[in-house]
C-alpha positions as CSV (number, residue, x, y, z in Angstrom):
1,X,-23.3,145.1,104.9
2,X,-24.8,148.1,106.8
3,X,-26.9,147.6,110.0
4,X,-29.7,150.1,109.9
5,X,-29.8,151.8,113.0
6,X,-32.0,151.0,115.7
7,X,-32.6,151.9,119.3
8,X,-32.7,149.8,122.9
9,X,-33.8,151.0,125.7
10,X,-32.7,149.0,128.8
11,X,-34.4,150.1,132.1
12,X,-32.3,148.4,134.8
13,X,-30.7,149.2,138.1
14,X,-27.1,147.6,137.6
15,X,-26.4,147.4,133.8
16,X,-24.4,144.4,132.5
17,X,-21.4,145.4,130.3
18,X,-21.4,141.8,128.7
19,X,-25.0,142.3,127.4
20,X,-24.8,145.7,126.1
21,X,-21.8,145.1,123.8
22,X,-23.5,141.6,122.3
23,X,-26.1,143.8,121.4
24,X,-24.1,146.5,119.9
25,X,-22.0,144.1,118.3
26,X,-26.0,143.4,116.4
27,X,-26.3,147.0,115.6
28,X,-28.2,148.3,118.5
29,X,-27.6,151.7,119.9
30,X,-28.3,151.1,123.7
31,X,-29.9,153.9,126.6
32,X,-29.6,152.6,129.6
33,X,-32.2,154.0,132.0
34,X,-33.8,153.3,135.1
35,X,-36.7,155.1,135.1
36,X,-40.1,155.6,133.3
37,X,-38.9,159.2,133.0
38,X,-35.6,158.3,131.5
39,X,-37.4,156.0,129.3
40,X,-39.2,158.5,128.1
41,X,-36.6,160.7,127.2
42,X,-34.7,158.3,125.5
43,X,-37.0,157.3,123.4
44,X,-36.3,158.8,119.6
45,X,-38.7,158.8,116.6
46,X,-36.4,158.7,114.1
47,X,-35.3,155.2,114.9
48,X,-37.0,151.5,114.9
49,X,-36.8,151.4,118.9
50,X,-37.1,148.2,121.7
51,X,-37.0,148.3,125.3
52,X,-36.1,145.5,128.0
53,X,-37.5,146.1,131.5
54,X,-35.5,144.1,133.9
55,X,-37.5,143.1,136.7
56,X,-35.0,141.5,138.4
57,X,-33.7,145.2,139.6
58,X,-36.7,145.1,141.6
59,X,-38.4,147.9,140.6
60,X,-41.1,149.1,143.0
61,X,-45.1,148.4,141.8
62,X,-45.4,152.3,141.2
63,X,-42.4,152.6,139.3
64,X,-43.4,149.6,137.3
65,X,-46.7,151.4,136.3
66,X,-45.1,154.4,135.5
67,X,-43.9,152.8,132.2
68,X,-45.1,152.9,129.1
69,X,-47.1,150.3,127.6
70,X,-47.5,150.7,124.4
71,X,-46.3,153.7,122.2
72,X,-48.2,154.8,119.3
């Protein structure tokens, strides 16, 4: 059975290499950023896309507003 392919973005500080491979091993093509600016640029069109902001990396209030909400 193929997986279609989809995008996650995961905006952390310290990524964990235990939850990036369960989620590949679902199909999902993982960016790991940790920035709204990264985030940005990993973002593709071409794929169904998710993000997971992880606010335990204690992002500062400015960087936290300087992601994106929504996308269109």
């Amino acid at each position: 059975m193929d997986v279609a392919q989809r995008q996650l973005i995961l905006n952390v500080r310290n990524s964990s290499e235990t939850l990036c491979a369960r989620f590949e091993e679902r199909g999902w093509q993982i960016e790991i950023v940790s920035s709204a600016r990264d985030t940005r640029k990993a973002w593709r069109n071409d794929l169904a896309s998710g993000g997971l902001l992880d606010l335990s990396s204690h992002f500062e209030s400015r960087e936290l507003a300087a992601f994106p909400s929504n996308r269109p």
